[in-house]
C-alpha positions as CSV (number, residue, x, y, z in Angstrom):
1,X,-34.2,168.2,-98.4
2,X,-32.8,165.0,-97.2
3,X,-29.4,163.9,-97.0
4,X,-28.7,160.7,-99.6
5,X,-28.6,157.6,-97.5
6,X,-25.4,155.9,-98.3
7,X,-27.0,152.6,-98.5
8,X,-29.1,152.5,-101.6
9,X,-30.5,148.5,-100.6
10,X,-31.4,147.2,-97.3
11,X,-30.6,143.7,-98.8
12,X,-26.8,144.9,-98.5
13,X,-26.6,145.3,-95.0
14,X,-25.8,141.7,-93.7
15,X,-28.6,141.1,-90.4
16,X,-27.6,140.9,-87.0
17,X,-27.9,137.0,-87.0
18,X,-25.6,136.9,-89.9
19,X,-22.9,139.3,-88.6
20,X,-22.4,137.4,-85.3
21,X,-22.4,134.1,-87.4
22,X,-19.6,136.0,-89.6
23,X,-17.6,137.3,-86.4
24,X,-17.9,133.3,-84.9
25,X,-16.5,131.6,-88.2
26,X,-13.8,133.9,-89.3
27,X,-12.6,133.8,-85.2
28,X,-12.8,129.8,-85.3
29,X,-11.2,129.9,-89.2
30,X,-8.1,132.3,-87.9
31,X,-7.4,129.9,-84.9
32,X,-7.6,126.8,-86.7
33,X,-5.7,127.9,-89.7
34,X,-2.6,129.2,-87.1
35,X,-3.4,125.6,-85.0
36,X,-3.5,123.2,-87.8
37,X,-2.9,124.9,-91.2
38,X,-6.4,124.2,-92.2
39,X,-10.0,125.7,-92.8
40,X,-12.2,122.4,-91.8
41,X,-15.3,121.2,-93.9
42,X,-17.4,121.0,-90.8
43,X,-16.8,124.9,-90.3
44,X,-17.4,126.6,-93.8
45,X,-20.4,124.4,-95.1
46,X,-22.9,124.9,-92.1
47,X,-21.6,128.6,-92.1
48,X,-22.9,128.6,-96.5
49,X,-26.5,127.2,-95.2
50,X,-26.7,129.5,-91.6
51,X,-25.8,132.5,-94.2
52,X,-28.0,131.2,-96.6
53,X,-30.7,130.4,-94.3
54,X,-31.0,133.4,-92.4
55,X,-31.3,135.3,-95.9
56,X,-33.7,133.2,-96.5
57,X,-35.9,134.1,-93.3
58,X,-35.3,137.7,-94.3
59,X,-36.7,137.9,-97.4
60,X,-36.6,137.3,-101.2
61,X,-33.9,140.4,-101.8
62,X,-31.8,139.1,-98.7
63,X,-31.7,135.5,-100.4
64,X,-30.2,136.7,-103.9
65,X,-27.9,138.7,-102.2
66,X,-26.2,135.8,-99.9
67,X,-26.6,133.3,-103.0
68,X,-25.0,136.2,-104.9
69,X,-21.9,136.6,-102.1
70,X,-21.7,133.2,-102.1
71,X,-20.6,132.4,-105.7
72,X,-18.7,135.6,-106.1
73,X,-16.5,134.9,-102.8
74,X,-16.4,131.0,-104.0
75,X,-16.0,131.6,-107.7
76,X,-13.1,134.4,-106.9
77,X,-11.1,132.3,-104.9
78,X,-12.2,128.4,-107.0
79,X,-9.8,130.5,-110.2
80,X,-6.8,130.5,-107.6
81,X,-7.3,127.3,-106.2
82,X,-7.1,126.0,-109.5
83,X,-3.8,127.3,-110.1
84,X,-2.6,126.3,-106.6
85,X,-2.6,129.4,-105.0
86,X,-4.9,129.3,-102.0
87,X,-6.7,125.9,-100.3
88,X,-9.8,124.4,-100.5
89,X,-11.0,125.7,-97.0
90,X,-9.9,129.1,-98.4
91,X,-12.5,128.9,-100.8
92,X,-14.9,127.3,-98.8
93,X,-14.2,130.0,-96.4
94,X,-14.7,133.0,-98.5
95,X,-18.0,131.4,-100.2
96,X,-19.5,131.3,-96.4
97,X,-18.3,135.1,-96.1
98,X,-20.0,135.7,-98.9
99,X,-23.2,134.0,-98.0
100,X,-23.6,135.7,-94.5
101,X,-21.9,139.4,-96.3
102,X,-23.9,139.9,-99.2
103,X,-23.4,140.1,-102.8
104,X,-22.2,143.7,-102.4
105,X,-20.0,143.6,-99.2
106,X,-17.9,140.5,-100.5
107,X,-16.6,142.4,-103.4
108,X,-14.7,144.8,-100.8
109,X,-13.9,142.1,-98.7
110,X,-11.9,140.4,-102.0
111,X,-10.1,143.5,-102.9
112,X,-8.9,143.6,-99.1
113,X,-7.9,139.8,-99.1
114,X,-6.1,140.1,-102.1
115,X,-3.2,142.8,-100.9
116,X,-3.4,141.6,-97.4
117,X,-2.8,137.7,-98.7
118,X,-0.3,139.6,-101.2
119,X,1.2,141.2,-98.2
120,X,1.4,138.2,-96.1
121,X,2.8,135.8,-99.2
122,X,5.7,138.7,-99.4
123,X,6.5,139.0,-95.7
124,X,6.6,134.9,-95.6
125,X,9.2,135.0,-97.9
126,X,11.2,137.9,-96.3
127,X,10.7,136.1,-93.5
128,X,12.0,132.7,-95.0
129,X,14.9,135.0,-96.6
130,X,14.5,133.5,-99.8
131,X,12.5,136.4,-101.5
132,X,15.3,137.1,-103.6
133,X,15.9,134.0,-105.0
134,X,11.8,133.4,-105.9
135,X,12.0,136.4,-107.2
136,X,14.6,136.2,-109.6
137,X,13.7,132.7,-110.3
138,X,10.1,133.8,-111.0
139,X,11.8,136.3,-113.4
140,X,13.9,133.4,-114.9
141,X,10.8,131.2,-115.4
142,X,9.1,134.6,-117.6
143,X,11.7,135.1,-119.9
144,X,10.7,133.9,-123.5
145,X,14.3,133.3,-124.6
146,X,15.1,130.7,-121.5
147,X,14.5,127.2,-122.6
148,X,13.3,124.5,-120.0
149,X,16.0,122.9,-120.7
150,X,18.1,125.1,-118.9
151,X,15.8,125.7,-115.9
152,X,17.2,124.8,-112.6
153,X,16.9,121.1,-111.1
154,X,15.9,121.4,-107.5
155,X,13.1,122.8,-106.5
156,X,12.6,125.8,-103.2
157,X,10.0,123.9,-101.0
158,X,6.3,125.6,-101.6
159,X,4.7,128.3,-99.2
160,X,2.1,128.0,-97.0
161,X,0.4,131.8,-96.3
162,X,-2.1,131.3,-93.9
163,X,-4.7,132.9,-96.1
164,X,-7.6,132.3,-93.8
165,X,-6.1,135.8,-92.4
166,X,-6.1,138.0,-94.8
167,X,-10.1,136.5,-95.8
168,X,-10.7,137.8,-92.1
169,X,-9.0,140.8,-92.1
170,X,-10.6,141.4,-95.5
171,X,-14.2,140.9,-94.5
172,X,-13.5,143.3,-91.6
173,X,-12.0,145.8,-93.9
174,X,-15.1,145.5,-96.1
175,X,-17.4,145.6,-92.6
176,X,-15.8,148.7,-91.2
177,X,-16.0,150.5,-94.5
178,X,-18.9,150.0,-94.9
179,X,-20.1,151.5,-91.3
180,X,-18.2,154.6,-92.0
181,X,-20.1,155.5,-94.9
C-alpha cells in the first residue's frame, strides 16, 4: 500500500517560474514598503499577469487556480481597504500572491497575514505608547449608551503598519507549511 500523498492537486503546487517570481516581488514589496511606505503599481500588476501567465503556460487546472488566488487574495484584502484598514498596494500585493500561489496556498497565506499584520498594528502602538489610550478610546467609541455628542474633539494621528510584511511573511508561512506536509 502506498502512503497518501499530501497533495491531492498538482495545480496547488505553485511552478518553479512562479515561486521565484513570488520570492522577487515580496523582496522588492518589503523594501519599498520600509523605503517609501508604499507597494508601487508598476510592481503588483506585472506580478497579476507573470502569475497569471505562467499558469497559463502550465495548463487549464494551473490557470483556475492563479485566477482563483487572485480574487481571493484581492477580494480578502479590497473588504479592508474599504474600511481603511490596509492600502491599495496591499491589495494589489496580495492579488499578485495569489496569482503566482494558487487558489489553495493564498488561503494560508491570509490567515498568516492577518495575526502577523494584527501583531505588527499592536506592537506599533506599544511602540508609539499610545495603545492604552486607542484602546480605551476604541472601547469608548463601542459603548451603546455614549452619544457622539460626547465623543472627544481631537483626533490621535492614524497608523501606518507596514502591511506589505506581514503579506510576505504570510505567503512564506503558507509556503513552508506547505513543504512540511
Amino acid at each position: 500500500m502506498q502512503p497518501a500523498n499530501p497533495i491531492n492537486d498538482v495545480a496547488d503546487v505553485p511552478s518553479l517560474a512562479a515561486l521565484v517570481v513570488l520570492f522577487v516581488l515580496l523582496t522588492l514589496a518589503v523594501y519599498l514598503e520600509l523605503k517609501e511606505s508604499r507597494i508601487p503599481n508598476w510592481l503588483t500588476f506585472p506580478s497579476m499577469v507573470l502569475g497569471l501567465l505562467i499558469a497559463y503556460l502550465h495548463g487549464q487546472p494551473f490557470l483556475g487556480a492563479s485566477l482563483g488566488g487572485l480574487l481571493i487574495g484581492f477580494g480578502f484584502l479590497f473588504i479592508f481597504y474599504l474600511f481603511g484598514g490596509v492600502g491599495g498596494g496591499d491589495v494589489k500585493l496580495m492579488g499578485a500572491a495569489g496569482a503566482l500561489m494558487g487558489a489553495e496556498l493564498i488561503k494560508p497565506a491570509l490567515f498568516y497575514t492577518t495575526f502577523i499584520g494584527a501583531f505588527l498594528a499592536i506592537m506599533m502602538l506599544i511602540w508609539r505608547r499610545d495603545f492604552w489610550i486607542r484602546a480605551g478610546r476604541g472601547l469608548q467609541s463601542l459603548a451603546f449608551w455614549r452619544k457622539s455628542s460626547q465623543a472627544q474633539v481631537f483626533q490621535l494621528p492614524a497608523i501606518k503598519v507596514p502591511y506589505g510584511i506581514a503579506i510576505a511573511t504570510g505567503c512564506v508561512l503558507a509556503l513552508l507549511a506547505r513543504g512540511s506536509n
